[in-house]
N, C-alpha and C positions, 0 to 999 in steps of 0.2 A: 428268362432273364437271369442274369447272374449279378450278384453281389460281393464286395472286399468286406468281410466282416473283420476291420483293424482291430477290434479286444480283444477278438480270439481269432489267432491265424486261421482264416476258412474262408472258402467261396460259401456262399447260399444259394443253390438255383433255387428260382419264386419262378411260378406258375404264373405266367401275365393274365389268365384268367380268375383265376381264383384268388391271386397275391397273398396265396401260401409259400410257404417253404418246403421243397418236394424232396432234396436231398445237399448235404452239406458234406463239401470236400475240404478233408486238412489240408493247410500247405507248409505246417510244421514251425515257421519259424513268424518270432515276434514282430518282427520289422518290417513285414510284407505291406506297403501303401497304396499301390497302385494296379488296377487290372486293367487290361486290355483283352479282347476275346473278337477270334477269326472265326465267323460262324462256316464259312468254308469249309476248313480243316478241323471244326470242333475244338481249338485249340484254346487256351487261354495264356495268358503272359502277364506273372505279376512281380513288381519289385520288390524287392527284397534284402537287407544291407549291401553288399556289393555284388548285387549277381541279380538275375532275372527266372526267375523258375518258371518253366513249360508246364503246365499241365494237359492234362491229356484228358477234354471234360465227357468224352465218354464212358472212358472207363475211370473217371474220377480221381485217376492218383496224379502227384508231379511224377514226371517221366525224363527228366534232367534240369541241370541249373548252367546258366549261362553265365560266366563269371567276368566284371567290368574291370577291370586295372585300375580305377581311379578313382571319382567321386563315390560316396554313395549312391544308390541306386534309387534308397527312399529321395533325393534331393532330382533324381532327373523325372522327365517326363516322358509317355509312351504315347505312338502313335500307331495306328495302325492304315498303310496306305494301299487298296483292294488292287 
């Protein structure tokens, strides 16, 4: 499972067995509110002031930012449709 730890920019993967914490990825920046995660492509998608940063949860780092023209990003919302 993965978690948005909003106090400190980070996923948490937890262990759905043990409901530990097995390893934490930075995603750098204070603003990040929302995660979304494509167990498919491993992928996760979180917002961010005006942009959406990819990360890439196998190898645990962001691997680009996808940057919005407009609103804030913390203010929209993410879906993910398989």
């Amino acid at each position: 499972m993965y978690y948005l730890d909003e106090s400190r920019p980070r996923i948490l993967v937890v262990d759905g067995v043990s409901r530990l914490v097995t390893a934490t990825i930075p995603v750098g920046v204070a603003s990040a509110t929302t995660l979304v995660v494509n167990p498919a492509t491993n992928t996760g998608y979180v917002t961010a002031g005006n942009g959406v940063l990819v990360v890439d949860l196998a190898s645990k780092t962001v691997t680009t930012t996808i940057s919005l023209p407009s609103a804030p990003a913390s203010r929209l919302g993410m879906a993910l449709v398989p």
